[in-house]
C-alpha positions as CSV (number, residue, x, y, z in Angstrom):
1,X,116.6,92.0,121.4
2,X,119.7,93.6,123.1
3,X,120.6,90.8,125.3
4,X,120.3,88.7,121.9
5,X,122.8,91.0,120.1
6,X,125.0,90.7,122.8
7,X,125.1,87.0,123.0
8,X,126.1,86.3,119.4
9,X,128.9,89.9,120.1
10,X,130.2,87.6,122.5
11,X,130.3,84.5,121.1
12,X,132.1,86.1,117.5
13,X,128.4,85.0,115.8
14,X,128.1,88.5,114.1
15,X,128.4,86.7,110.8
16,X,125.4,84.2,111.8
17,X,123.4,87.5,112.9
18,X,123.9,89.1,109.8
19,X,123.0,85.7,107.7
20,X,120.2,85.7,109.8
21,X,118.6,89.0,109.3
22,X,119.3,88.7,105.9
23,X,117.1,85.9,105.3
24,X,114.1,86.9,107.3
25,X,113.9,90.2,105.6
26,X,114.5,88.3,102.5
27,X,111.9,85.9,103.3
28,X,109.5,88.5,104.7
29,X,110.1,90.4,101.1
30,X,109.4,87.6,99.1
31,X,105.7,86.8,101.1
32,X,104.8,90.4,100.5
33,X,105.8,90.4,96.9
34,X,103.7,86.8,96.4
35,X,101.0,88.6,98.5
36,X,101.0,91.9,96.1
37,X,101.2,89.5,92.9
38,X,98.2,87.6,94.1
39,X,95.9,90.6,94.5
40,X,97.2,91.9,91.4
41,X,95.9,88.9,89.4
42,X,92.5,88.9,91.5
43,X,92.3,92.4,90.0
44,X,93.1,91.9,86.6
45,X,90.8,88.8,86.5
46,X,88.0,91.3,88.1
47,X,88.4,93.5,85.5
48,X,88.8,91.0,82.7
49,X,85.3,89.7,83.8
50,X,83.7,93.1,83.8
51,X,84.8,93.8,80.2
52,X,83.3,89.9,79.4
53,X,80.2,91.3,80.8
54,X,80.0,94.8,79.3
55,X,80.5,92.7,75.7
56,X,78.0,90.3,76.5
57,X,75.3,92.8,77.6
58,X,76.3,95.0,74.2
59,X,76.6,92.4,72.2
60,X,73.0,90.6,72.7
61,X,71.0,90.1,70.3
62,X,67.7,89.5,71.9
């Protein structure tokens, strides 16, 4: 990763380095946030099922 720094030092590329970075962090960022978001839901719809559940089985009139 050094020699790669070095390269765009030389070449005056800092800016494109920095632009760089800055987007696969950003883009890293956002598929952990989608990841989180996702699981969130699955969780919410687990729990949403349970409490359909729980009312069904008190709810029965048999």
């Amino acid at each position: 990763m050094d020699e790669l720094t070095r390269a765009f030092a030389t070449r005056g590329d800092l800016a494109h380095l920095a632009l760089f970075l800055w987007a696969t962090s950003s883009s890293g960022l956002l598929i952990w946030t989608l990841r989180e978001l996702a699981a969130s839901n699955r969780r919410f719809n687990d729990f949403v099922a349970e409490i359909a559940r729980l009312n069904h089985f008190f709810n029965d009139d048999d």
